[in-house]
N, C-alpha and C positions, 0 to 999 in steps of 0.2 A: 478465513477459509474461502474457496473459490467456488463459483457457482457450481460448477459441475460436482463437488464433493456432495456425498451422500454420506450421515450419520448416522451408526447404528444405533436405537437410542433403546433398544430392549437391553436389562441389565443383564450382567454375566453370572453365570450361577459359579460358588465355588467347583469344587471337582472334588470336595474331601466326598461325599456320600458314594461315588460311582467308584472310586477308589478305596474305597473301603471294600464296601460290598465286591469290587474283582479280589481282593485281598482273601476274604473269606469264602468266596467258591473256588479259588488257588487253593486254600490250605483245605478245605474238602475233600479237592483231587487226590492232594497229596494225601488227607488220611485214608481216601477210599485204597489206594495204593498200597499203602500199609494195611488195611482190613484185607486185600487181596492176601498178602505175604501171611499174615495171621491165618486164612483159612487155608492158605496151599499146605502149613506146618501141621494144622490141626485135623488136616485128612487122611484116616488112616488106609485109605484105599490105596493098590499099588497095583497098577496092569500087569499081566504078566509077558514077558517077550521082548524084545531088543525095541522094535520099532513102537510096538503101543507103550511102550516105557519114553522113549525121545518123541512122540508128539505128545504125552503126557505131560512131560515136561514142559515143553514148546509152549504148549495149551497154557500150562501155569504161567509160565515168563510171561507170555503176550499179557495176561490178565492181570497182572503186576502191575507190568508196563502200561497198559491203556490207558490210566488215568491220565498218568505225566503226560503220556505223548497227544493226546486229547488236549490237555492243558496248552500245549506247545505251540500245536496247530492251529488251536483257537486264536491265541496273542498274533503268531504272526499271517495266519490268513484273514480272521476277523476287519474290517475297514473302517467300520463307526467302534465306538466304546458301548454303543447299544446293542451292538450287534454282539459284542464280544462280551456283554453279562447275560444276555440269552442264549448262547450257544455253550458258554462255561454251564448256567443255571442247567443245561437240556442233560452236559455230560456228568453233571453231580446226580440229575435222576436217574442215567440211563446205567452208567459206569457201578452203579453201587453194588456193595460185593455182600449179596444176597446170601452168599453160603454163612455168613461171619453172622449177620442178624438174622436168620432167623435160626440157627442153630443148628444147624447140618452135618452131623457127624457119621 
């Protein structure tokens, strides 16, 4: 090796734990997702009227949707892998579909 080279001599840690763990705040998303879809079916409430019936709607799809697209944003805006099991970890607390646990009918 030539003078100028520099050795990195800290060891490499595998990648299985950090991948794991995105693995299971992913499928979180995804079941908060499906607990959304479960509480939108099990709500017997219906607005009355054309327009509070389509943002009713709207309301549910987005709340569906928000995990996934949470998920999405995070993979591809996130920069470090730390960053991006922090901000998955924030949208499994924040995204959880409250009507489904605690029994809201």
């Amino acid at each position: 090796m030539g003078e100028g080279q520099v050795v990195d001599a800290r060891p490499t840690r595998p990648p299985w734990p950090r991948l794991i763990a995105r693995a299971l705040l992913l499928l979180l998303l995804v079941v908060h997702a499906a607990g959304w879809l479960a509480a939108w079916t099990r709500n017997p409430a219906q607005p009355v009227g054309p327009i509070a019936s389509a943002l009713y709607v709207l309301g549910q799809a987005l709340a569906v949707l928000a995990p996934l697209l949470w998920a999405g944003a995070v993979l591809w805006l996130a920069r470090s892998e730390r960053a991006r099991l922090l901000w998955l970890l924030a949208g499994v607390l924040v995204l959880a579909p409250i009507p489904l646990l605690v029994d809201v009918a």
